[in-house]
C-alpha positions as a LaTeX table, in Angstrom:
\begin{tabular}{lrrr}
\hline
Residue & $x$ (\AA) & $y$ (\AA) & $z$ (\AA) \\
\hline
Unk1 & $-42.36$ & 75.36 & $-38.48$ \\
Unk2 & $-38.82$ & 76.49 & $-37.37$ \\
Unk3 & $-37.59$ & 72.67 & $-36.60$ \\
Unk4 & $-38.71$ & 72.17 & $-40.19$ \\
Unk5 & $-37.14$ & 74.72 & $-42.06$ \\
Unk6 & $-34.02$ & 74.64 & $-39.89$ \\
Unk7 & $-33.64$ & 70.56 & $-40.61$ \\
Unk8 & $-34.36$ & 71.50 & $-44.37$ \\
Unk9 & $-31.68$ & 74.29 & $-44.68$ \\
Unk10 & $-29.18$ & 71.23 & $-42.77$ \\
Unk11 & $-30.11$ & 69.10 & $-45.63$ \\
Unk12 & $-29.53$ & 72.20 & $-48.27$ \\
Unk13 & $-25.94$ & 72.32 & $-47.13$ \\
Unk14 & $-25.30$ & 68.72 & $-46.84$ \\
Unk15 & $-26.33$ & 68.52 & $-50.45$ \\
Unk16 & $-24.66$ & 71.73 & $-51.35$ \\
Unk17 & $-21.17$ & 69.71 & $-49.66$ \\
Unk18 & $-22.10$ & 66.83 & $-51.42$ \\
Unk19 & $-21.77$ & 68.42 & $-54.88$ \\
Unk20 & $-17.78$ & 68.66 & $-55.15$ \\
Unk21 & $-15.95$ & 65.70 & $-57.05$ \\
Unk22 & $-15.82$ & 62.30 & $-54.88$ \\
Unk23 & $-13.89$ & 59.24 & $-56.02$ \\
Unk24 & $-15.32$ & 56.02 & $-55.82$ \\
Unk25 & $-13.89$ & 52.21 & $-56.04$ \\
Unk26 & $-15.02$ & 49.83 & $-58.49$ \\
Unk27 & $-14.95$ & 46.25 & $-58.03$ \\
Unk28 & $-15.98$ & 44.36 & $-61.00$ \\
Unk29 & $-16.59$ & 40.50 & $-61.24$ \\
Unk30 & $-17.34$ & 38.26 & $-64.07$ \\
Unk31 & $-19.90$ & 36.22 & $-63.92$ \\
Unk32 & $-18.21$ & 33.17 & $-64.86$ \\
Unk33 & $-15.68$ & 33.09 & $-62.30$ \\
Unk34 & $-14.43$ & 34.75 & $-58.68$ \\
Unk35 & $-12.06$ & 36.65 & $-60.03$ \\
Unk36 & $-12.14$ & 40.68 & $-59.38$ \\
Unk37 & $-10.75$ & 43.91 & $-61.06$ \\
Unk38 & $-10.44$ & 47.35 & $-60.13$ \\
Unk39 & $-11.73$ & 50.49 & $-61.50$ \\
Unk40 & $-12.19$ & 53.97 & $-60.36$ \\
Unk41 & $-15.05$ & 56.33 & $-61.49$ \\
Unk42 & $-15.16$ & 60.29 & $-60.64$ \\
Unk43 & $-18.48$ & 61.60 & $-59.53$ \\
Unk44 & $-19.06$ & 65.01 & $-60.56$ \\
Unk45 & $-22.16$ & 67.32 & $-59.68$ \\
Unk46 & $-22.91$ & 67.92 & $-63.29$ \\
Unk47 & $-24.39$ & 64.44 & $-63.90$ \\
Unk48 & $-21.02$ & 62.79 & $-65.66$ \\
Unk49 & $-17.23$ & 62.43 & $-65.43$ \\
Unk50 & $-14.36$ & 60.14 & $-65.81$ \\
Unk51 & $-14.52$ & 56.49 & $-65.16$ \\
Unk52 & $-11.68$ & 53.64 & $-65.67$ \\
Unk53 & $-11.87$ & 49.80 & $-65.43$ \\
Unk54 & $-8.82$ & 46.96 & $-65.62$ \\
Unk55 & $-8.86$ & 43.90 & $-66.76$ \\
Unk56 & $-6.02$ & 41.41 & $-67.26$ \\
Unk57 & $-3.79$ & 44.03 & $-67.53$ \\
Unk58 & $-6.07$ & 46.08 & $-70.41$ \\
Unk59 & $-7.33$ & 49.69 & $-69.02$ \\
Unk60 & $-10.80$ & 50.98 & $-70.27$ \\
Unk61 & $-11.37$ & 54.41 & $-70.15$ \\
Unk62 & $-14.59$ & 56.41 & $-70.94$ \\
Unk63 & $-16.92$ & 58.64 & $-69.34$ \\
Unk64 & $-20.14$ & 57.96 & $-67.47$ \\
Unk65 & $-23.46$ & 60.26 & $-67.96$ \\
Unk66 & $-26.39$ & 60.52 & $-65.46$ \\
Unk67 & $-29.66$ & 59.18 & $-66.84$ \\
Unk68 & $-31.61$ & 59.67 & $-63.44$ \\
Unk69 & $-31.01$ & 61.60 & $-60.57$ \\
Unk70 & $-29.89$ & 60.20 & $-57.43$ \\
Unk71 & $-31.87$ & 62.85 & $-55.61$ \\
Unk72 & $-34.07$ & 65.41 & $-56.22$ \\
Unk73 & $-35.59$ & 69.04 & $-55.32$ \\
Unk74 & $-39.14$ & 70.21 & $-54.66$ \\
Unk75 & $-41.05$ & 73.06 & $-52.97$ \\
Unk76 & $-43.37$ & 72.75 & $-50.58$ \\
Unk77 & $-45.60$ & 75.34 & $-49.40$ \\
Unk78 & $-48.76$ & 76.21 & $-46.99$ \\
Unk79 & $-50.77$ & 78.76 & $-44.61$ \\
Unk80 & $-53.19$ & 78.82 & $-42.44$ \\
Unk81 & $-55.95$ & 81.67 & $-42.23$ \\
Unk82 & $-58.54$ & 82.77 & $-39.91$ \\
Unk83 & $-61.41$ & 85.51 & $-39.19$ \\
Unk84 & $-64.46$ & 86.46 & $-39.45$ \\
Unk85 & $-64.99$ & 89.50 & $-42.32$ \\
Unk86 & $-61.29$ & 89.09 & $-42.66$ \\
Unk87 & $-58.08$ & 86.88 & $-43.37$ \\
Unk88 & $-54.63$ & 86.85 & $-41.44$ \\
Unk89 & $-52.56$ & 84.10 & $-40.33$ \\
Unk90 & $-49.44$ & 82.89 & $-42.10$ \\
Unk91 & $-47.82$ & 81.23 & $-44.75$ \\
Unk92 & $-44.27$ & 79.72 & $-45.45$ \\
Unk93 & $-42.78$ & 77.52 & $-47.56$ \\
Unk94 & $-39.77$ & 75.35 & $-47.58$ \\
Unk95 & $-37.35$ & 73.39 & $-50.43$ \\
Unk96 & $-37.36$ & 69.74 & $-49.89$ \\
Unk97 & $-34.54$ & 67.22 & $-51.26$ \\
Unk98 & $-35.79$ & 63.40 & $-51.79$ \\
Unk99 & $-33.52$ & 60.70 & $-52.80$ \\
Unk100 & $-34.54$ & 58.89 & $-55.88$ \\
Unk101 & $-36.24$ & 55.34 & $-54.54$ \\
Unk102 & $-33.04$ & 52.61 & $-55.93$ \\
Unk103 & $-30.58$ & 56.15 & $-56.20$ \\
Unk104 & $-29.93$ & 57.23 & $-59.75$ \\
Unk105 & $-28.83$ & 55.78 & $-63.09$ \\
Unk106 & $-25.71$ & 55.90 & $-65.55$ \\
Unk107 & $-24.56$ & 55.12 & $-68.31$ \\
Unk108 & $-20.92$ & 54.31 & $-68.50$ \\
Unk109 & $-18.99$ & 53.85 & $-72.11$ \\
Unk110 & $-15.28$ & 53.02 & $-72.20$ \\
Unk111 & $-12.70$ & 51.99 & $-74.56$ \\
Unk112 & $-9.54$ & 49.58 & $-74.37$ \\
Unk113 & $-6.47$ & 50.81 & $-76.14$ \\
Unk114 & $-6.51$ & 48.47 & $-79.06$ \\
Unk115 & $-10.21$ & 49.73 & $-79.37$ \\
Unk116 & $-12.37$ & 46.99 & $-77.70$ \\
Unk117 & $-15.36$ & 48.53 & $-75.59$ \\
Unk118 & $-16.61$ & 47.85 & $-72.35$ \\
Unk119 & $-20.48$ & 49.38 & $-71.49$ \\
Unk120 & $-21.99$ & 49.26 & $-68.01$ \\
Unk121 & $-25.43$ & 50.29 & $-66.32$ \\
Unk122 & $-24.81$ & 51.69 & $-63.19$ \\
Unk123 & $-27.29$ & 52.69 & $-59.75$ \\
Unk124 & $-26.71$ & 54.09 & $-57.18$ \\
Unk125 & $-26.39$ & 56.88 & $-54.31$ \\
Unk126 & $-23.60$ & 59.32 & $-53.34$ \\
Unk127 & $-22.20$ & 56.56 & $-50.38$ \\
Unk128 & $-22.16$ & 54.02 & $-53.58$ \\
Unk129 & $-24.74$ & 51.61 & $-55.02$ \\
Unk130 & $-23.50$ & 49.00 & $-58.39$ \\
Unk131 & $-24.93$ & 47.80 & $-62.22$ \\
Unk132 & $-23.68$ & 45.59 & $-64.28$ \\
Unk133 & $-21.08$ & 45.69 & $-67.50$ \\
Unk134 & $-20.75$ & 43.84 & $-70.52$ \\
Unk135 & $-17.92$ & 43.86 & $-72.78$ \\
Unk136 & $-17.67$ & 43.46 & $-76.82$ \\
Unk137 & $-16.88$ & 39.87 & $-76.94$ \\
Unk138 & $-20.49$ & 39.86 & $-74.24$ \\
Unk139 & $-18.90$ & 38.81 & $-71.28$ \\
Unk140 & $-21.04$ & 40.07 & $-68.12$ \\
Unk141 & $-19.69$ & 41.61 & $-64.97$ \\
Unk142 & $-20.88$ & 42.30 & $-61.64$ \\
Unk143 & $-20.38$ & 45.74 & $-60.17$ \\
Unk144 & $-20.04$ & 46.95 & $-57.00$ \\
Unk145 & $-19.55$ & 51.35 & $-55.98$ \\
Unk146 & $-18.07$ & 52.28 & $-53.27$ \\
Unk147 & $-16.80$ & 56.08 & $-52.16$ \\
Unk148 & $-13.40$ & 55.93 & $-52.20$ \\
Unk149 & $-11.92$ & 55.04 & $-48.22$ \\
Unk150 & $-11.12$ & 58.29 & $-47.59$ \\
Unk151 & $-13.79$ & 60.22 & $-48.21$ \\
Unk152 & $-15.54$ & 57.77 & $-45.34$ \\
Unk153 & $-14.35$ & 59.07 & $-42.14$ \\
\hline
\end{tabular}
């Protein structure tokens, strides 16, 4: 019981840790070629933030809102009793964090400066994940996410 609820409170303040801002890289690649562009996206423990994409020299900026969580909170809880003409024993309970099987979903919407839009479905985890993005003229693009180098080390 101790092991468990010690390895559970380790995972509490990993989680707790993992909540600040973290940048992470975009790489984005249409479909029709091998060409990439950049973009960088702000993950923020409230379930959205900021998120920019170039390409050919046009910057898209937007924001980015959770639609599913990458990870998510439970409580579990037992006991044990015994006797005979009476009850004792214990009981104890623990929270429990689970990542979301495939990590969690976004929505990303972004605007060009002369007003053309660029909309992407993201997935992922908090190391990174990708989704894809389609523009207004419905050119497709490959995504990749990855945490930003360094935050790895």
């Amino acid at each position: 019981m101790f092991r468990k609820l010690t390895a559970t409170l380790a995972l509490a303040s990993l989680f707790g840790l993992a909540g600040c801002a973290s940048t992470y890289q975009l790489t984005l690649m249409p479909r029709d070629s091998g060409k990439t562009y950049a973009g960088v996206m702000e993950g923020m423990s409230s379930g959205q933030g900021p998120i920019s994409v170039t390409i050919e020299g046009k910057t898209y900026s937007g924001t980015w809102v959770e639609s599913a969580p990458a990870y998510t909170t439970g409580w579990v809880s037992g006991g044990m009793g015994y006797g005979y003409r009476g009850w004792g024993g214990w009981a104890g309970g623990a929270s429990v964090h689970m990542d979301t099987p495939g990590g969690g979903a976004a929505k990303a919407l972004l605007t060009g400066p002369d007003g053309s839009g660029l909309r992407c479905d993201l997935r992922g985890t908090r190391s990174g994940g990708g989704g894809e993005c389609r523009d207004d003229k419905g050119k497709e693009y490959d995504v990749q996410i990855r945490l930003a180098a360094a935050q790895t080390k």
